[in-house]
Each structure stands twice: as C-alpha cells, then as structure tokens.
C-alpha positions in Angstrom: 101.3 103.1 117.0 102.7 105.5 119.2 104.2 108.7 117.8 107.8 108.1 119.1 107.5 105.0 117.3 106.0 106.3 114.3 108.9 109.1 114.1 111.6 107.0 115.0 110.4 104.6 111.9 109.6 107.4 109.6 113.2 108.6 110.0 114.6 105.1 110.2 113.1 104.4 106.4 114.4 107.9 105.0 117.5 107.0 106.6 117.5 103.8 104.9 116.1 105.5 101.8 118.9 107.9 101.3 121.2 105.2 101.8 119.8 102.7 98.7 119.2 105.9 96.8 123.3 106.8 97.6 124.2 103.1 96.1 121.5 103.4 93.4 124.1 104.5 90.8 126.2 102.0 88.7 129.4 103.5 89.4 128.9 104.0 93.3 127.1 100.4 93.4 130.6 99.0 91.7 132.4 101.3 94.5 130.6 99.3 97.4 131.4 96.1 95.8 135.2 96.8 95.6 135.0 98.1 99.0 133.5 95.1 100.3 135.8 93.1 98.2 138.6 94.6 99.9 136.9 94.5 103.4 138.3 95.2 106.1 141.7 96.7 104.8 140.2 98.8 102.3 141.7 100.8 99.5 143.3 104.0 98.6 141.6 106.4 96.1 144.1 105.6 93.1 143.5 102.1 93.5 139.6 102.5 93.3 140.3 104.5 90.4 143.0 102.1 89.0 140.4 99.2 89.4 137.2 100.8 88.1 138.6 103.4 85.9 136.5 106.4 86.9 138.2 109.6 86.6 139.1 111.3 89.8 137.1 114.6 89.9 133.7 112.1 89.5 134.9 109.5 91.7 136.1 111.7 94.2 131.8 113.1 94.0 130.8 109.1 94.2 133.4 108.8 97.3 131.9 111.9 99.3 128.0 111.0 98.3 128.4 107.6 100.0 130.5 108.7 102.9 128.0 111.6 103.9 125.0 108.5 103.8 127.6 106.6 106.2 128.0 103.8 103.5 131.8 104.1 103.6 134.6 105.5 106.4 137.7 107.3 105.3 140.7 108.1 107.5 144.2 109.8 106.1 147.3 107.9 106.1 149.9 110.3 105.3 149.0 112.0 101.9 146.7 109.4 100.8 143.3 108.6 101.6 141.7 105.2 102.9 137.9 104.3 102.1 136.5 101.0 104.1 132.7 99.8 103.6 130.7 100.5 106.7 129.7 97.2 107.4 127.9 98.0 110.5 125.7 100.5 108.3 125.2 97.6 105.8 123.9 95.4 108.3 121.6 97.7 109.7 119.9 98.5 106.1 119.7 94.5 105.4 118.3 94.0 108.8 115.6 96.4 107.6 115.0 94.9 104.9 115.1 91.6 106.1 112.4 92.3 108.9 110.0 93.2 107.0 110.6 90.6 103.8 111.4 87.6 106.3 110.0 87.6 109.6 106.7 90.0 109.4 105.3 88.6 106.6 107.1 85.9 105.2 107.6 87.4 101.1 110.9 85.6 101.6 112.4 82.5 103.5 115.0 83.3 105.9 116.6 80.0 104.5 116.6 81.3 100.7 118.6 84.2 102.2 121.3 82.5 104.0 121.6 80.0 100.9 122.0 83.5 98.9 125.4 84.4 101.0 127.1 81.3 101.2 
C-alpha cells in the first residue's frame, strides 16, 4: 500500500474513531437520535433539554463534544441556538463501515442493510 494511502486511511479511521467514540455515550447517542428525528429543521437547546431532560450545564458539554467531531452543526438565530445532525458526516462514517462489512468481504449483505432502514 502506498504511504499516502496508508496515511490518508490511518487518519480516515481515527477520524471515524473519534466520531463513534463522540456518540458512544447514552445521553449524546439519545442527542443524535432526536437530532435526526427532527432532521433537517433541527432543534433549539431547551427543546433538547425539554425532550431528553438533561440539565443544561451537561447537555450544553454533550452539544459541544459532538459538534467539535462534526456530528452536529449549530447556527444562532437571534438569542437561541439551532443544532441539526450532520448528515453528510453520518453518511460518510456508514459508508465506512459499510465498505468494509458489505462489499470487501461480505460479513454482511448489502440487502440485510437496506431491509434495516426501510
């Protein structure tokens, strides 16, 4: 394998790493699925709070841990703040994951993962 190709992987899995690692935490875990439940509007922070009653100073840590892995995007709307799933940065961990389970080596049929999101 050639060593740009090696490096680029290497940092592609401890990109993808950091990002499970992010969601691998109930409450940020419940946090992406709201997020994605509310795709593409999004919600504000007291309705995230609201709907998974986690107090503000720890979801406000959850919020920032999976906006600085680039699992969520955040823009200001006058005094209140707007979180939206990063669905491009979702695809791109799936379509990791799904190389090397589906096409490579076959762990998984592609037909048992398309059954799974319908």
């Amino acid at each position: 394998m050639p060593v740009a190709t090696s490096k680029q992987n290497t940092d592609q899995v401890a990109k993808f790493a950091d990002m499970l690692s992010a969601m691998g935490t109930e409450p940020r875990l419940r946090i992406m699925q709201l997020l994605l439940s509310a795709h593409p509007d999004g919600l504000v922070v007291g309705d995230i709070q609201s709907e998974l009653d986690i107090p503000n100073s720890t979801l406000s840590h959850h919020l920032e841990k999976l906006k600085n892995e680039e699992l969520v995007n955040v823009r200001r709307e006058s005094t209140f703040l707007r979180y939206t799933a990063n669905t491009e940065a979702l695809q791109e961990l799936l379509q990791f994951l799904y190389a090397e389970c589906c096409t490579r080596n076959k762990a998984v049929k592609p037909q048992n993962i398309v059954q799974l999101c319908k």
